[in-house]
N, C-alpha and C positions, 0 to 999 in steps of 0.2 A: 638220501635227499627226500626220501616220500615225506617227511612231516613239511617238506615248502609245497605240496599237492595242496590243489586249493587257493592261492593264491589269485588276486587279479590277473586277466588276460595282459598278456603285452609286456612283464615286468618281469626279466632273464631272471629266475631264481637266485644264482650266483648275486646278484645286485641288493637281490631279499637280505638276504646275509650278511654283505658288509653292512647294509645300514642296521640291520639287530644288533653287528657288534658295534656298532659306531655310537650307536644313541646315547650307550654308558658314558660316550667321552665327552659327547656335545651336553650330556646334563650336569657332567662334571667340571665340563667348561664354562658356563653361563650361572649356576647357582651351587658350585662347588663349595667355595668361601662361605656361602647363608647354612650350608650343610652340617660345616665342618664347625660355625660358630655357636650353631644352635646345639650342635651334641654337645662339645663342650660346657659352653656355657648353662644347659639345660639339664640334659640326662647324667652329664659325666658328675656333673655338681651333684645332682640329685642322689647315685652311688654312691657320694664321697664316705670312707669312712670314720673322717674327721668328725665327731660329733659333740656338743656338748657335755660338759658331765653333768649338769644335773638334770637329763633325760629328754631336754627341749627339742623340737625335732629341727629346729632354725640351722641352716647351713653357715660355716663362715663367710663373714661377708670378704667383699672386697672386686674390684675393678672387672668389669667382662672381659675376655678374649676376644683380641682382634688380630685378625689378621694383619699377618704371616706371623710376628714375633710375641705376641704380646704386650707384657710391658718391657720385655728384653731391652730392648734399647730403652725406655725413657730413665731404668734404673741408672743406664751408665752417664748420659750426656746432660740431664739435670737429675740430679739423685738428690742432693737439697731441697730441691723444689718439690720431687714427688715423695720423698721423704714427709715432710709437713702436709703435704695435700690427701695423703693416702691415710694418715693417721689422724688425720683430722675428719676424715669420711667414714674410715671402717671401725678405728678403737685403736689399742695398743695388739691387735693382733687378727693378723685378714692373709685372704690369698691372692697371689698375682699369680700370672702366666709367663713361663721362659718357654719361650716357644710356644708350642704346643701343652709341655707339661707343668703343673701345677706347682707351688713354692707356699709356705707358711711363712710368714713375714713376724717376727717377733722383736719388739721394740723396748720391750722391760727386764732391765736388768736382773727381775728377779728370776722370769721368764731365763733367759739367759742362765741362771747359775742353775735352773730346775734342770734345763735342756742337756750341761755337761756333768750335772751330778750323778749319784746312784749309780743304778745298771746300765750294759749297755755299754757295746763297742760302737766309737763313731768313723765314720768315713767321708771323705770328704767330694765323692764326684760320680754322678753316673754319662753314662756315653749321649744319651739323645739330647739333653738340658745342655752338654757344653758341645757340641755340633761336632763334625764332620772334620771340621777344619782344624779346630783346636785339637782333637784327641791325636788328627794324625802330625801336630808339633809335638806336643807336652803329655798324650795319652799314656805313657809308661814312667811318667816323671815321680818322683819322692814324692811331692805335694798334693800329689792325686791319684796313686793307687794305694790300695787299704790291704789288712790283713796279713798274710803271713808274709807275703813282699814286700810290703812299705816295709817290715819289722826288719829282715832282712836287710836290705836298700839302707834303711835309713841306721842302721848300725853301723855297715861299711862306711858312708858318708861322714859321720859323726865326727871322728877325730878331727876333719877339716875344717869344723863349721862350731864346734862347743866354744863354750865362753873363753876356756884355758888355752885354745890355738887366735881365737880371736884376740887376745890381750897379745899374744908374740906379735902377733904382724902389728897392731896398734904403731909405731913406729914409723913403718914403712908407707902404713894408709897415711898417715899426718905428714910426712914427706912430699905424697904425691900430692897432698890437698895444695903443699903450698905452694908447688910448681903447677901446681892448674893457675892458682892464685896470681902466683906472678906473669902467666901469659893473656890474663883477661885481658888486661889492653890492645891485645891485638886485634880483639872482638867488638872493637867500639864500634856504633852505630852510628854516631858522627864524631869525625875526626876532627871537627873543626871546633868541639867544645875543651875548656880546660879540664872538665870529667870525663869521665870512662861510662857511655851510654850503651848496654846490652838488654838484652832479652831475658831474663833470669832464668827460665827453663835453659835455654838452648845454654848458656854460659856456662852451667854447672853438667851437663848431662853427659858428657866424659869424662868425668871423673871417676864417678861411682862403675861406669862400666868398662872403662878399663883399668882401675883400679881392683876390680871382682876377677877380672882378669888373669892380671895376673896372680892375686893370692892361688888360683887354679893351673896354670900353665907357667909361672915364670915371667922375665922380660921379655917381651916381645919385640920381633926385627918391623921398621915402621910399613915394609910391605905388607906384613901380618896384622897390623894395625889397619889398616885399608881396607884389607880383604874382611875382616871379622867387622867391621864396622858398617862397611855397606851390607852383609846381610842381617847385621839390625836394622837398617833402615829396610828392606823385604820382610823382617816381624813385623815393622810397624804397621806395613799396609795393612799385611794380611790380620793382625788385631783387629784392625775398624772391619774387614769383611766378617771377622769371626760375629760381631754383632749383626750383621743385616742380617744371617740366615735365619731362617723360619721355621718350617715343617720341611724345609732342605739338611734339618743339621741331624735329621734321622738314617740310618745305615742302609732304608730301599731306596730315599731318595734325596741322598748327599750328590751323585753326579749329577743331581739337575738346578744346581746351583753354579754360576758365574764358571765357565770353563776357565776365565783367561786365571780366576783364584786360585784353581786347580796345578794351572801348569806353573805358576806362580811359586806355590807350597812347597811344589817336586823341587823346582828349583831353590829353594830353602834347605830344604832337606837335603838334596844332593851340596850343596858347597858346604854346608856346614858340618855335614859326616867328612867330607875330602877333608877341611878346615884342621879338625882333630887330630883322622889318621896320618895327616901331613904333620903335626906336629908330633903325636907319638913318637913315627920315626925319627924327626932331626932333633929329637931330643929325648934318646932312649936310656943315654946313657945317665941320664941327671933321674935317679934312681928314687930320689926325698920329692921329687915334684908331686903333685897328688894326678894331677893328669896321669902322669905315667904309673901311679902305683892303684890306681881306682882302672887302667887299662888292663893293669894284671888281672884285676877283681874277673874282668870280661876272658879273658884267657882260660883261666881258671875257671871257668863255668858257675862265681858267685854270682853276677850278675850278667845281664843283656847291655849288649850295645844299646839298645832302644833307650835302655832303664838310662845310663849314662848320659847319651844324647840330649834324651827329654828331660832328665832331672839337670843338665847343665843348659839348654833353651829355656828352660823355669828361673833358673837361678841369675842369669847375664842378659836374657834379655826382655822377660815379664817382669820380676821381680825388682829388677833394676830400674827400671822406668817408674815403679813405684816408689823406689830410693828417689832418682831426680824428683820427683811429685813433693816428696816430703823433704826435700832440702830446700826447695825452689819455696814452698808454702811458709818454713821458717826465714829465710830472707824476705821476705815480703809484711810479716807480720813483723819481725823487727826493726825493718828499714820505715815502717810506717809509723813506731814510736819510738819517737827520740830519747824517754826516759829508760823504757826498757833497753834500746841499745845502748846509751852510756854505762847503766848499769854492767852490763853484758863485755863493754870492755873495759871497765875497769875491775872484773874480774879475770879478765884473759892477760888483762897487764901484771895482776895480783899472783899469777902463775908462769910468768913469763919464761922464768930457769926450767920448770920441766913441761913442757905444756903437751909433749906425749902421754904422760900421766894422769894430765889434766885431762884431756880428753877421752880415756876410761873413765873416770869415775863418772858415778849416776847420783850423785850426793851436792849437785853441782845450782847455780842459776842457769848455766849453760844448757845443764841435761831439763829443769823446766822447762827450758825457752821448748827445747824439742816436744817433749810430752804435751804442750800447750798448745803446740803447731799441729801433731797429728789428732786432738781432742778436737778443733776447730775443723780442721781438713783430712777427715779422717779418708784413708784409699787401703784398701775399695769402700767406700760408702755401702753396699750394699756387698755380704760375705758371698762369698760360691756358697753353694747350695750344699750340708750338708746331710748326713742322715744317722740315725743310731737303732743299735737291733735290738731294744729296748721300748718300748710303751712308755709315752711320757704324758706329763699335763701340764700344758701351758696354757696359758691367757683364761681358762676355765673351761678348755679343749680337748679331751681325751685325743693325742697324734700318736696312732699307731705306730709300728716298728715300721723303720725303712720309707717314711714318710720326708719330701726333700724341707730343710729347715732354711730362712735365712733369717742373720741378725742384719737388723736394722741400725748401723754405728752411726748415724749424725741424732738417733734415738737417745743411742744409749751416752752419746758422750756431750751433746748438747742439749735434748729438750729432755733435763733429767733431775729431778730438784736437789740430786746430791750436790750438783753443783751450783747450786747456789741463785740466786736473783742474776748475778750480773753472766749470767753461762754461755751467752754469746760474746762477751770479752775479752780480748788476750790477757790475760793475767797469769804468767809464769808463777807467781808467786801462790797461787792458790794449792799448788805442789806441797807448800810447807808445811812439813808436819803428819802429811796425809797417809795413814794407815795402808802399807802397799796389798792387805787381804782387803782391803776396803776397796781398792781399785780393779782387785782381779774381775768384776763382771761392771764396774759403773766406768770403766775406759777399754773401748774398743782400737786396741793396735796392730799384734802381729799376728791374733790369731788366739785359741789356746787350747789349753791342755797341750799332749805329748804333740799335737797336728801343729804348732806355729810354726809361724815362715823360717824356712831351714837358717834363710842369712839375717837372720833376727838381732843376732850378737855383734855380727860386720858389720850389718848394716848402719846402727846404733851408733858406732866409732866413726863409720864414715861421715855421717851427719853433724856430729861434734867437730871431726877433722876439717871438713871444709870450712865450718861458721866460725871456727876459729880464726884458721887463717884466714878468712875475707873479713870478719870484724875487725882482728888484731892488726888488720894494713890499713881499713880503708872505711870513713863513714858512706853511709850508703841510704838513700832515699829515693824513693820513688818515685819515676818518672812519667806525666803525663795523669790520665785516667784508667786506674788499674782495676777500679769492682762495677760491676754491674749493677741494675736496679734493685736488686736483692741485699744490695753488700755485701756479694761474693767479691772475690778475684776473681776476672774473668778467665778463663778456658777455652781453648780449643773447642767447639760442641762437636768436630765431627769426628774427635779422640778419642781411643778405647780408654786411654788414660786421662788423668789432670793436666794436660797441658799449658801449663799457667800461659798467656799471652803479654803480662803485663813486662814493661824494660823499668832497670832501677838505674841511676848515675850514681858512679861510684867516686871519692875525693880520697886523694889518702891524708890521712889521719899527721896532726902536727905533733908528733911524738917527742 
């Protein structure tokens, strides 16, 4: 203690000391935030070594850091909006903030075909940009670990997800569409109309997920049906908290974010691993189920429980809400033109004798209607943040190796002149014709290269399956005021997802 000698009379040394250690926290308290904005935004930018290539020393532009998240959340809850306002400030190519760490935002298709071309393994996730919350759901999932495990993982996985197993169930998915189909009525909004008034999210949104369902586990007993359903609705919460986190979604300080999220996740985690190995057992013997033969994989020391776990919470309950997204988006944009929907059934009456068949093919007005829906409503609007261990040059930017990438899809698939003068239009028909290498980088869908969304191929059939069956019953029109001042569809804003809010009235059809 001799270096506290010397201090004023009167003042217990011991007392010296806590306030030396304390001052660190009260100036971390009071002017933390102005600390933490100014490195970033200043010195860290100033380091970047993003640079131009032709030698200019100008940094990329784009949006300051703000406390806590960035622009984290305004990508997800208006992503249209900052879509056009971001590119109309910085150019076709700028940087935002997730979280704390930095994003390239790349909005040019050709940008885009430089970014997957050449050299250079891509990967699609690191730990602090997707938070605390999210890694400890989905951190060991197919869709987001790289390298010699994804390669692994996604080999085993394969046979249950490729186009050749997806065509078999085709049947089964178009089965279940039209048994959702015929229980809409029960979902009316009011009972006292001669139409069928629902919600079009909520109407459709068990379909696609217990229909994913079972292609993975079988029929399920309706108590299982319960139990797997309410803890999708605990994904859901904790989705929207996965967005609020900030400089919490880092690994020193992830517990100092929302406890009640925490104890929240555990309990996610815990019913959902029970949920599995309870069905393992009661159904061990059904040896072709992929549940039980991808359990073996874990047995067998091919893969981790984790890997399973999180690569089946990716697939039934992220993934899937992006399914509803995009079946809810095409009911909406066809219920809202009476020509494209007559069109649309007098093509699904034109196929009536096999309309499981019908619903494969991609050669369809059907399969436009979809490609048109997800061009206009593209989800996610803004990709996860990738990265490649390759040196690229985008926008006129030398981005080092391992630099985080995102595309920009309401860029690439509406303000894009391939498409045309009228590219904010529903027009299925602009499909026709169109060169499918022409589309690989000017339509943002499921992803690409070898990384697209695993349930790419179901997913596709699901969407056909439902519109089918709810065209092929019933016309369908919109109910109330469904877009906002924008000319969107309105949405949920405080959704991780597109939660479309608008209700359609459904009549069935004089056949």
């Amino acid at each position: 203690m001799a270096f506290l000698t010397g201090l004023p009379v009167g003042i217990p040394p011991l007392q010296w000391l806590v306030l030396g250690l304390s001052l660190p926290l009260v100036i971390a308290y009071f002017f933390g935030d102005r600390i933490v904005t100014f490195y970033l935004n200043s010195i860290y930018i100033a380091m970047s070594p993003v640079k131009p290539v032709n030698g200019d020393k100008q940094q990329m532009p784009g949006p300051k850091y703000v406390l806590p998240q960035g622009q984290a959340r305004e990508k997800i809850i208006a992503p249209s909006q900052m879509s056009a306002k971001w590119r109309s400030e910085y150019g076709s190519i700028y940087r935002v903030w997730n979280g704390a760490w930095p994003e390239i935002v790349i909005t040019d298709p050709k940008d885009v075909e430089a970014w997957f071309s050449g050299k250079g393994e891509h990967s699609k996730f690191s730990y602090e940009p997707s938070g605390a919350l999210f890694n400890y759901a989905m951190g060991h999932a197919v869709g987001l670990i790289n390298g010699h495990d994804w390669k692994v993982l996604r080999k085993l996985l394969d046979p249950y997800v490729n186009f050749s197993n997806s065509a078999k169930l085709t049947p089964m998915v178009f089965q279940r569409a039209i048994e959702h189909v015929q229980a809409l009525p029960a979902q009316t909004l009011d009972p006292t109309k001669e139409k069928t008034v629902v919600n079009a999210y909520r109407a459709v949104q068990a379909y696609p997920f217990f229909t994913q369902m079972e292609t993975f586990y079988g029929p399920l007993t309706d108590a299982q049906k319960e139990e797997v359903w309410a803890i999708g609705q605990i994904f859901l919460t904790l989705s929207t908290w996965t967005v609020e986190q900030g400089l919490t979604r880092s690994r020193i300080l992830k517990y100092m974010y929302s406890w009640d999220s925490w104890k929240l996740i555990r309990e996610f985690d815990r019913r959902w691993r029970t949920f599995n190995r309870d069905i393992v057992k009661q159904k061990a013997t059904e040896t072709d189920l992929p549940i039980i033969r991808l359990w073996k994989n874990i047995q067998d020391g091919e893969m981790t429980e984790d890997q399973l776990i999180h690569t089946f919470t990716e697939s039934i309950f992220a993934n899937l809400d992006v399914t509803t997204s995009v079946i809810t988006g095409c009911i909406l944009h066809i219920a809202e033109d009476k020509r494209i929907q007559k069109k649309l059934q007098q093509e699904i009456d034109d196929n009536k004798d096999n309309l499981a068949d019908y619903v494969k093919r991609q050669d369809t007005f059907m399969h436009w209607c979809f490609l048109e829906s997800i061009r206009l409503e593209p989800i996610p609007a803004f990709s996860l943040a990738g990265r490649c261990t390759a040196d690229k040059v985008l926008g006129g930017y030398h981005v080092p190796a391992n630099t985080s990438v995102v595309i920009d899809a309401h860029s690439i698939n509406i303000r894009n002149p391939y498409w045309g003068p009228d590219t904010k239009e529903y027009r299925p028909e602009r499909f026709d014709g169109l060169n499918p290498r022409d589309l690989k980088y000017n339509l943002s869908t499921f992803g690409y290269g070898s990384r697209k969304c695993l349930g790419v191929h179901l997913g596709g059939k699901m969407v056909r399956g439902i519109l089918t069956a709810l065209f092929g019953k019933y016309d369908v029109d919109l109910e109330g005021q469904t877009k906002d001042g924008d000319g969107q569809f309105k949405t949920d804003q405080s959704s991780f997802f597109a939660l479309y809010v608008a209700n359609v009235e459904m009549k069935p059809r004089n056949l």
